[in-house]
C-alpha positions as CSV (number, residue, x, y, z in Angstrom):
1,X,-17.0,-27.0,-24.3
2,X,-17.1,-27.7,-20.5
3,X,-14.5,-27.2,-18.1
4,X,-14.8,-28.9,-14.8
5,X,-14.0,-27.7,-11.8
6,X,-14.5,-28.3,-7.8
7,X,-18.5,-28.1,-6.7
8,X,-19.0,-26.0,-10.1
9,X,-19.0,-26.8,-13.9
10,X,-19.4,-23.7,-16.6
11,X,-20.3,-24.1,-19.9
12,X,-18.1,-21.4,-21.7
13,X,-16.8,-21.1,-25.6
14,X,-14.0,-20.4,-27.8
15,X,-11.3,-22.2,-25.5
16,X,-10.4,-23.9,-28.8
17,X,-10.9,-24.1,-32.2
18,X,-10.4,-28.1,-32.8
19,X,-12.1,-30.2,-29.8
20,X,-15.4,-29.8,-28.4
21,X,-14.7,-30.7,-24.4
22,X,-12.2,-29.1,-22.2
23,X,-11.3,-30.4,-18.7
24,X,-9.5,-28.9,-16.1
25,X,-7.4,-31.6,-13.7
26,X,-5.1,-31.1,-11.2
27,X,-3.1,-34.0,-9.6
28,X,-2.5,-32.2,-6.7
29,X,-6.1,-31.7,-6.1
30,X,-6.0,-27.4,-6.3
31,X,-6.3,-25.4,-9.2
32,X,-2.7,-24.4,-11.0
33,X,-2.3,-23.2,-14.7
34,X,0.6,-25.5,-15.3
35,X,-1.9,-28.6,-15.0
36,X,-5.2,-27.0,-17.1
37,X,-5.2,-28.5,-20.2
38,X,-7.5,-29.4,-23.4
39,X,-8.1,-33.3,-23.6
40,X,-9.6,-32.5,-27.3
41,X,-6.4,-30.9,-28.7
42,X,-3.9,-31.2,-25.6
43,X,-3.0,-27.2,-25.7
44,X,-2.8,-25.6,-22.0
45,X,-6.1,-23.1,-21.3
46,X,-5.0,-19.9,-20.6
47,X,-4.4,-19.1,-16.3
48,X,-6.7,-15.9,-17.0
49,X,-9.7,-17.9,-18.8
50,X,-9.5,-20.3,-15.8
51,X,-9.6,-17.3,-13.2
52,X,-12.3,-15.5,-14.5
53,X,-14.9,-18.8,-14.9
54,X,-14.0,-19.5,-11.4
55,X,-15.0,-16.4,-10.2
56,X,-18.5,-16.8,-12.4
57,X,-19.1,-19.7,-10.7
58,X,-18.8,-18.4,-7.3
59,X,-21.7,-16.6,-5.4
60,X,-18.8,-15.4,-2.9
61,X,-15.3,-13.4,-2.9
62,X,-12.5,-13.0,-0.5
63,X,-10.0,-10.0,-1.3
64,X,-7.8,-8.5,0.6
65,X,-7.4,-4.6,1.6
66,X,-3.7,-3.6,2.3
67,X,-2.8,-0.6,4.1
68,X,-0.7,2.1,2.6
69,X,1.8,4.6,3.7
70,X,3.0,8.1,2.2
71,X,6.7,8.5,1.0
72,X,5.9,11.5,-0.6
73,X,2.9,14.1,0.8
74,X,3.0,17.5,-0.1
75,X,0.1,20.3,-0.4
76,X,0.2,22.4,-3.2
77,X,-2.5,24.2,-3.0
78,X,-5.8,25.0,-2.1
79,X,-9.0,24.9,-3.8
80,X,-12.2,27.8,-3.4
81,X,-14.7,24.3,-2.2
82,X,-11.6,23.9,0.6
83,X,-10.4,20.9,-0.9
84,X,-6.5,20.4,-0.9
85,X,-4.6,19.6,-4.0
86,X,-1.7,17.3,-3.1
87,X,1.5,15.4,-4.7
88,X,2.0,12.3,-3.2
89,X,3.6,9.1,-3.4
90,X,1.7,6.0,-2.0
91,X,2.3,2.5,-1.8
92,X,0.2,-0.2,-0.5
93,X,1.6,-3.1,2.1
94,X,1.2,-6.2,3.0
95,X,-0.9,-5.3,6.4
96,X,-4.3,-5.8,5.1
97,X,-8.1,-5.8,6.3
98,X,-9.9,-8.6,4.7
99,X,-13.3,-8.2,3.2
100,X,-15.4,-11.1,1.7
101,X,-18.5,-10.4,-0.5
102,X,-21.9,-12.6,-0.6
103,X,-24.6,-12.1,-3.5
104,X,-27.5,-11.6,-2.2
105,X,-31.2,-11.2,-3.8
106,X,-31.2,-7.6,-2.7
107,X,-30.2,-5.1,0.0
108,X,-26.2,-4.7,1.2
109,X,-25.5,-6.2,4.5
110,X,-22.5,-5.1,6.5
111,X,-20.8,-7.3,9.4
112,X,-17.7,-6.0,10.8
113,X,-15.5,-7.6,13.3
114,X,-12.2,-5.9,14.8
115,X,-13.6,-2.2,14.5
116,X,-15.3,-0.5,17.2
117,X,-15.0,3.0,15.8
118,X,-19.1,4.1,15.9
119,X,-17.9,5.2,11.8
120,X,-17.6,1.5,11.3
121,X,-21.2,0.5,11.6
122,X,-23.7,0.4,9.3
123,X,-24.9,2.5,6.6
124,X,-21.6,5.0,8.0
125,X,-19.0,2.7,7.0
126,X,-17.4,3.2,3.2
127,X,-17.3,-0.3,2.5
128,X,-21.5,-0.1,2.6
129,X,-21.4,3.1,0.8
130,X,-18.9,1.6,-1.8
131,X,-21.6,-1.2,-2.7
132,X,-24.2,1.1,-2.5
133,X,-22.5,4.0,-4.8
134,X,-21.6,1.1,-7.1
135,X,-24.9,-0.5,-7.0
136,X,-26.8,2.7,-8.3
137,X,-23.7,3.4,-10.8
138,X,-24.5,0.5,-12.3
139,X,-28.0,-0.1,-12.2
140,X,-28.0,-3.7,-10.5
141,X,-31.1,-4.5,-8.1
142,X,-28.7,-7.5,-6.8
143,X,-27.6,-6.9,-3.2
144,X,-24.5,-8.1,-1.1
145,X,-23.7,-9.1,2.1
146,X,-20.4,-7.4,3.4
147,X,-18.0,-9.3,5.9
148,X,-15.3,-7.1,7.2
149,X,-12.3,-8.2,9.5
150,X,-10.2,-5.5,10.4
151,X,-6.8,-5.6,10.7
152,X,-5.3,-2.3,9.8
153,X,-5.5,0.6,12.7
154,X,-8.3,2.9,12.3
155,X,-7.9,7.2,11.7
156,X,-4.0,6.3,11.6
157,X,-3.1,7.5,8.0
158,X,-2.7,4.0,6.6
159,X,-6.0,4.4,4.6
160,X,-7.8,1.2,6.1
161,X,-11.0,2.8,5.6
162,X,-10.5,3.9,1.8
163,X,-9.2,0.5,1.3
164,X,-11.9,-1.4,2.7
165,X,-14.1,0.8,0.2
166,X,-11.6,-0.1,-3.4
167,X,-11.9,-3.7,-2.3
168,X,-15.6,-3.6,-2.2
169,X,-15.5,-2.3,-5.4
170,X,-13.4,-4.5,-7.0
171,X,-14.7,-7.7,-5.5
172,X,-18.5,-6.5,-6.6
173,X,-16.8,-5.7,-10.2
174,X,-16.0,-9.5,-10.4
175,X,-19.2,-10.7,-8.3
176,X,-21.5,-9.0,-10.3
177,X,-19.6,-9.2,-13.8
178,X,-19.4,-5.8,-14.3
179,X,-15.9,-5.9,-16.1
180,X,-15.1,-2.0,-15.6
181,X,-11.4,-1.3,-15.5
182,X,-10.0,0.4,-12.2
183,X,-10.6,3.9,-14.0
184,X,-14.0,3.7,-14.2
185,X,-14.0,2.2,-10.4
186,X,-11.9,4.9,-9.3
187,X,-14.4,7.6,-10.5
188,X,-17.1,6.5,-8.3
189,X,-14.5,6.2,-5.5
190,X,-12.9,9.9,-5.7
191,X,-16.8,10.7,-4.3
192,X,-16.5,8.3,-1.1
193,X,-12.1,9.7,-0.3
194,X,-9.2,11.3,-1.5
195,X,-8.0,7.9,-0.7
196,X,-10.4,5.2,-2.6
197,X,-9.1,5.9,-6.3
198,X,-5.4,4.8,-5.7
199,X,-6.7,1.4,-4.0
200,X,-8.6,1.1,-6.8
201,X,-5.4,0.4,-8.8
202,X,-4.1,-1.5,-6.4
203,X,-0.1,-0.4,-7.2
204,X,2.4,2.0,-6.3
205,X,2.0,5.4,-7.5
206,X,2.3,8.9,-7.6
207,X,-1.4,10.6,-6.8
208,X,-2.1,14.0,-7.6
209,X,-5.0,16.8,-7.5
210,X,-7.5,15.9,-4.4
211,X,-6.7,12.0,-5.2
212,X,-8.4,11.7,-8.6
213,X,-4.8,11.9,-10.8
214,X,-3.3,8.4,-10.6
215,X,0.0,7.7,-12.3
216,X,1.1,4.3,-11.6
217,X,4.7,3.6,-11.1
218,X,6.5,1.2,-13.3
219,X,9.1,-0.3,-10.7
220,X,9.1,0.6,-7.1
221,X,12.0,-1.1,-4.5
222,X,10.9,-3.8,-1.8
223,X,11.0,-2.2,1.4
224,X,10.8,-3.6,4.7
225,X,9.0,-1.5,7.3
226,X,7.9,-1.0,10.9
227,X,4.7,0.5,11.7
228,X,4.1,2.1,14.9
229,X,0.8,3.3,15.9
230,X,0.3,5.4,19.2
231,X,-2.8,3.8,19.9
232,X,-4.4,7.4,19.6
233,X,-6.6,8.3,16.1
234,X,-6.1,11.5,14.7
235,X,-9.1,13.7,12.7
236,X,-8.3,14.7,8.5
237,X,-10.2,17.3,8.5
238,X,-8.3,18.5,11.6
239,X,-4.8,18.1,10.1
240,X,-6.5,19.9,7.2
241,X,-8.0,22.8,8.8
242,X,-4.8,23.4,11.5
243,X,-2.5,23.3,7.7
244,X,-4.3,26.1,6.8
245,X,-4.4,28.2,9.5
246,X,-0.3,27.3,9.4
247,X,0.0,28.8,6.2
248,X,-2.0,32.1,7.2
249,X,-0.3,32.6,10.2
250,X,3.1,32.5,7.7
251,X,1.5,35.1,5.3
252,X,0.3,37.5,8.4
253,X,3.8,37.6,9.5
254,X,5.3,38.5,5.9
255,X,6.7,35.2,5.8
256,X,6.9,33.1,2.6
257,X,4.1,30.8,1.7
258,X,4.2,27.2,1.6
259,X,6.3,26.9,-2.1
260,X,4.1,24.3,-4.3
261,X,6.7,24.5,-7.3
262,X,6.8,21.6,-10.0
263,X,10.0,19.0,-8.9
264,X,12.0,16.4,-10.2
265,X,10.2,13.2,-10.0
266,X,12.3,10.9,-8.3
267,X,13.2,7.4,-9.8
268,X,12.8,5.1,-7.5
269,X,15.8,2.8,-8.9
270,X,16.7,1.6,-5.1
271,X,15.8,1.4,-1.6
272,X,18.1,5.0,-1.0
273,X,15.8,6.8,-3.6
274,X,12.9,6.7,-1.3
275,X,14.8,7.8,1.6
276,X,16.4,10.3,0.3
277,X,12.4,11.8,-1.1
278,X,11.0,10.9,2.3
279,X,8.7,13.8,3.2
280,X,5.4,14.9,4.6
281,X,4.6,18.4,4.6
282,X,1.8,17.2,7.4
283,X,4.2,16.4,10.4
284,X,4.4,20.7,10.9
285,X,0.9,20.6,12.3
286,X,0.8,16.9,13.7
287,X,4.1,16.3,15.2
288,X,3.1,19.5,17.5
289,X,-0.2,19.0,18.6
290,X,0.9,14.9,19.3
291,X,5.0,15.4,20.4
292,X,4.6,11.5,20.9
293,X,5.0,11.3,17.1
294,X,8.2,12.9,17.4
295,X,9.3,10.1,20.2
296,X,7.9,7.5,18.0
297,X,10.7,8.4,15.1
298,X,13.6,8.6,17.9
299,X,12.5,5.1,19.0
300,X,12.4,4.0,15.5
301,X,16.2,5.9,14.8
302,X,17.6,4.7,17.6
303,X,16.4,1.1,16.7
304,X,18.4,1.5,12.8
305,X,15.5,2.7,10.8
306,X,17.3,4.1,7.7
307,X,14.5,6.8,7.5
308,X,11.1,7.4,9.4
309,X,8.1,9.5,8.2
310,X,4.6,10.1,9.7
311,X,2.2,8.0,7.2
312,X,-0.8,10.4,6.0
313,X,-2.4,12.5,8.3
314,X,-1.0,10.7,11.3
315,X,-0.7,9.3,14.1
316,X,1.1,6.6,12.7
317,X,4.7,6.5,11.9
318,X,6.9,4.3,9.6
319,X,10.4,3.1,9.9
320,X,11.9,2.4,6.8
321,X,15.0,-0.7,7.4
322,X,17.3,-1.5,4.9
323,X,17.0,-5.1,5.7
324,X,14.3,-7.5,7.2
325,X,16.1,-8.8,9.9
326,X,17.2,-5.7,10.9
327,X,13.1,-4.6,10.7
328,X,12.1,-7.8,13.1
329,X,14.8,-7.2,15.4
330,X,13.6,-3.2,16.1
331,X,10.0,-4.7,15.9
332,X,11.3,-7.1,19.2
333,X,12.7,-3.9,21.1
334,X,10.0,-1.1,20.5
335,X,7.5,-1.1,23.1
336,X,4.4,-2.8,22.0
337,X,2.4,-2.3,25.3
338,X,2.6,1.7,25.2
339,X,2.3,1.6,20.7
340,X,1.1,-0.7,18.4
341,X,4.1,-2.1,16.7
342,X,3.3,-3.9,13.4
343,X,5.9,-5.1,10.8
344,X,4.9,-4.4,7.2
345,X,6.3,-5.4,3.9
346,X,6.0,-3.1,0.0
């Protein structure tokens, strides 16, 4: 059996049991599932069959990399290698980086534009390490080259940089024909960031321990959402290391600990669920050291945001709107010279 397609033709089997050619045509001159169809038996090829040939005939991917924001971050703990265990709710936007992938006889080639952060380069950057970790995981001499347009604000806690990473390693799980399932992905990416295993899924969810426990949510609301960036990158490790000495400074004094109790999980059923769960036990060290974090949430208040909540480990702040014209029209009277003011959708 043969299905046709644009520049490529694969030769592939068991598309049916009855006719010996299949044909893909489109009237419209694109590919759409509606319009494949056998010519042998006249039965429609499955959408997924015709997605994954295409992608074995390609040599090159394009896939995107969306931001994500926090609704949810608390620390519950601390572990004896100084790693923090965490509850958190995370989902990913429609702000994206975009990251296309080139086989390559060998070696993994990295070309970034819109980053100028000296961690972006080379060899330093987690999209390179992503290929390379995966490249040894799997035992593949093939090598890549890595093009990477970034769109998504860097050391803002919107994850661009543990996005970037995921995509690589779901576009070189399709590339190179791995077929591993975004488990398996995420296991190598727990070992690159906290981060990397939830983009690995690529879907709302709650994300435990140091990032490793993913439990995707069935149903999470639309939301539409401002970002607003300081245009000032904040340190992890930082936010990290000033949370701890927080929480000694509380137990010097005789003061309660921060309480790590189990909770209700919330729903989710509406827009109000997340605002009402909005939390992050992070601002207590970042709002101080960075008071324009605390401005940034008046601006965003005074503009309607129906709840506001710094994303991560900061700097940047989210307004959540309960409406998208109401979102555009804050977007129109925040400043965008002093912040970086960029509308986002869940």
């Amino acid at each position: 059996m043969r299905i046709t397609m644009p520049s490529t033709s694969i030769r592939i089997t068991n598309i049916s049991q009855s006719c010996d050619v299949c044909k893909m045509w489109n009237r419209k001159g694109r590919p759409s599932p509606a319009l494949f169809f056998c010519v042998g038996c006249g039965k429609p090829i499955d959408a997924a069959v015709v997605d994954a040939l295409a992608m074995r005939a390609m040599n090159a991917i394009t896939i995107s990399a969306p931001a994500k924001v926090n609704t949810v971050l608390r620390v519950v703990g601390r572990r004896p290698n100084g790693y923090h265990d965490l509850e958190m709710v995370m989902v990913p936007l429609s702000v994206a980086d975009e990251i296309s992938l080139t086989k390559r006889d060998s070696g993994i080639e990295l070309v970034c534009d819109g980053g100028s952060d000296e961690g972006m380069q080379a060899e330093r950057n987690l999209a390179w390490r992503a290929a390379r970790a995966l490249q040894e995981a799997a035992g593949i001499s093939s090598g890549v080259r890595i093009e990477l347009t970034k769109r998504v604000p860097i050391a803002a806690g919107l994850g661009g940089g543990s996005s970037d990473a995921a995509a690589v390693l779901r576009g070189l799980n399709e590339l190179w024909e791995l077929g591993w399932e975004p488990q398996r992905l995420a296991e190598i990416g727990v070992h690159l960031g906290a981060d990397v295993p939830f983009f690995c899924f690529g879907r709302s969810a709650w994300v435990g321990g140091i990032g490793d426990r993913i439990d995707p949510l069935e149903k999470f609301p639309n939301l539409s959402l401002l970002l607003v960036n300081p245009n000032i990158s904040v340190a992890t490790p930082w936010v990290y290391g000033q949370w701890d000495e927080l929480q000694n400074q509380r137990k010097n004094k005789g003061l309660t600990g921060h309480e790590a109790g189990a909770r209700v999980r919330p729903l989710f059923q509406g827009v109000s669920d997340v605002i009402e769960s909005l939390h992050n036990d992070l601002e207590a060290v970042t709002i101080p050291a960075y008071p324009i974090i605390a401005d940034i949430k008046r601006a965003l208040q005074e503009n309607g945001a129906a709840g506001t909540l710094m994303s991560g480990s900061g700097p940047t702040v989210f307004g959540l709107f309960r409406d998208r014209d109401q979102r555009d029209r804050a977007a129109q009277r925040i400043d965008g010279d002093a912040w970086r003011v960029i509308p986002a959708d869940v």
